[in-house]
N, C-alpha and C positions, 0 to 999 in steps of 0.2 A: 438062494432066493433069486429069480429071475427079474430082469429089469420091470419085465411089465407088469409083476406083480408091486415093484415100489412103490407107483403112485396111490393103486388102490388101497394100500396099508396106510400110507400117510394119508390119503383124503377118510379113510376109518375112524384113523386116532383124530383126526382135526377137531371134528364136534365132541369127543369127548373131553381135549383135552382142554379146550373152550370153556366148556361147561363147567372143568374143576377148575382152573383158571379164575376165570367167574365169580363161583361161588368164595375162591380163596379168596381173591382180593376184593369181593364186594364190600365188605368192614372199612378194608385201610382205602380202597380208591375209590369208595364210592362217592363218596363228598368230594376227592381231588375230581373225576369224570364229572360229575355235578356240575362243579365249577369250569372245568376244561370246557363243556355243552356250553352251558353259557355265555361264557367267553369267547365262543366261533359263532353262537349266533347273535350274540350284539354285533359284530365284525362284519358278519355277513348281511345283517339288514343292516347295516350302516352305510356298505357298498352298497347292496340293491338301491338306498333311498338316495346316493350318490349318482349310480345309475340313471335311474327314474327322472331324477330333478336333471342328469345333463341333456336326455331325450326331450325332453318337456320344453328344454329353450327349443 
């Protein structure tokens, strides 16, 4: 296998291996991602309204 065929192989498998990925751990991570979402976006508009409110003085 030549170099410059390695990357197009691995960028190949990426989306499929994503997809089963996915699919496997949708059951056990899906509630933990639910929660993890969440949890960066409280964080993240809590900074934004941090932001906003230090612009505004």
């Amino acid at each position: 296998m030549s170099i410059s065929a390695v990357p197009s192989f691995v960028i190949a498998l990426f989306p499929i291996s994503a997809i089963a990925f996915f699919f496997i751990c949708s059951d056990q991570c899906g509630f933990l991602i639910h929660q993890l979402l969440n949890y960066s976006k409280t964080i993240l508009l809590r900074d934004f309204r941090s932001l906003t409110s230090l612009e505004s003085r």
